[in-house]
N, C-alpha and C positions, 0 to 999 in steps of 0.2 A: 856115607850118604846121610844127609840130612834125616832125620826125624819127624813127626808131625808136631810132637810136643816140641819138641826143637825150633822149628818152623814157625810153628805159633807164638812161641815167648820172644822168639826175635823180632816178628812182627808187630805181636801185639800187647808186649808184656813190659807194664810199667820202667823198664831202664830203654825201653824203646820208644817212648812218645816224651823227649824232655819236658812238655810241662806239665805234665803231670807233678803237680807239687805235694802232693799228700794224697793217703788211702785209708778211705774207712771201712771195711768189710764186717756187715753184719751177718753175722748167724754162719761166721766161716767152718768150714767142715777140714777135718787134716787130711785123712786117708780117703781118696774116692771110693776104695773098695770096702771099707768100712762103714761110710756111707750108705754107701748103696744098701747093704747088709739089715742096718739100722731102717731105713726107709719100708724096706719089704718086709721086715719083722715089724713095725707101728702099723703098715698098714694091711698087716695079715693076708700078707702074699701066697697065693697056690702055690706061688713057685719055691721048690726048695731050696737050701739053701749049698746043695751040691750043684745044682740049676743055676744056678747063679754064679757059683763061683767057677761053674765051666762058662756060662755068657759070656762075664769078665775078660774069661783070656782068650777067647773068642777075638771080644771088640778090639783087645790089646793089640794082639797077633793080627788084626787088620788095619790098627791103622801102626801098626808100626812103633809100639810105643811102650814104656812100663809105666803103671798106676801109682807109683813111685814119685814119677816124674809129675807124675802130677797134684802130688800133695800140696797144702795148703802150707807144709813147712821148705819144701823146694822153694815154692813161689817168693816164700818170705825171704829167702838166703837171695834171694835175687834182685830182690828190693831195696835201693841204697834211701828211701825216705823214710821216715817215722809211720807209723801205720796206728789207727786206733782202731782195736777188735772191738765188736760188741755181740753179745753173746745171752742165753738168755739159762737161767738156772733149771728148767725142766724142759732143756732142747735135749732131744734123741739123738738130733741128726748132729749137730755141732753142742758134743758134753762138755762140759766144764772142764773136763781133762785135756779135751782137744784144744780149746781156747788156754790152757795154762803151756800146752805144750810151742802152742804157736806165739804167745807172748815171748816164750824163751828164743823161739826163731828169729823172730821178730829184728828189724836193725832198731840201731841204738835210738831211745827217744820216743820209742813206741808206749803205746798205753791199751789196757783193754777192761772195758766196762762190764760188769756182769748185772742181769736185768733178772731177781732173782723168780718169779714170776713168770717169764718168757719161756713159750713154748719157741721150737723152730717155725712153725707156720705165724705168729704174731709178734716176736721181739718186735720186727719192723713198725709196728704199729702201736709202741708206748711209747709213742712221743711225747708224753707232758716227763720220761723218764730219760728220753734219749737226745731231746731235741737242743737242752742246755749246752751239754758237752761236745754233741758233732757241732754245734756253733762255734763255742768255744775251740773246738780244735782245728777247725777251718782259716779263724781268725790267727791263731795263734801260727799258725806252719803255711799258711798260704801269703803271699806277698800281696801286697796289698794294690789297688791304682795309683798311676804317677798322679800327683799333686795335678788336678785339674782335669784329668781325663773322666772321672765319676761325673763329675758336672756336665761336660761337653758327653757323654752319655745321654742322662739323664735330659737334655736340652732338644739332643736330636730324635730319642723315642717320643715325646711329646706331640 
């Protein structure tokens, strides 16, 4: 029997919507259950951390799934495109080790930015740091308009 991580990635997981041509995941996280850990410990969670890691396999054992399957380095083994991480040097939730380990997952071609600065709640938000590069990497892995279709674009929003 199918899986719900299973289920999902076939549905909805980057080698399932061809064009998807490139992926840039900021402030990715590797282990959800790691995660999660990191989160409740930043924000000085009541709940313990035996609490928690009985929640986890709670939600696991219901929807049918390992927390495994859902790490940010399965994902990447899944991925036949180049991927650019971006990542920020005083995130909790996605460490610098998490981002070196997913580079290494990462398929051939990939690249990841370290924003040394960046919390997990703000990387998203140093654009004058991040904005060069996701352009650049856009430009660079995504295929461009046929010769004339930018224009007949551009002619009919007008």
């Amino acid at each position: 029997m199918e899986s719900v991580t299973e289920r999902t990635w076939r549905c909805t997981g980057p080698r399932a919507i061809p064009r998807v041509g490139t992926v840039v995941a900021i402030g990715p996280y590797n282990q959800p259950e790691q995660a999660f850990e990191r989160m409740a410990e930043e924000h000085k969670s009541s709940i313990s951390p035996e609490v928690l890691h009985e929640a986890l396999e709670v939600v696991a054992a219901r929807l049918d799934t390992k927390w495994a399957d859902w790490s940010g380095e399965a994902a990447l083994r899944q991925i036949k495109r180049p991927v650019l991480l971006i990542g920020g040097g005083k995130d909790t939730l996605c460490t610098t080790n998490d981002l070196k380990v997913l580079e290494q997952a990462a398929p051939a071609g990939s690249k990841s930015l370290l924003i040394p600065e960046a919390t997990c709640r703000d990387v998203p938000y140093w654009f004058h740091q991040i904005a060069e590069p996701v352009k650049t990497w856009f430009d660079e892995h995504l295929p461009g308009l046929p010769a004339g279709q930018l224009e007949a674009h551009k002619t009919a929003s007008q």
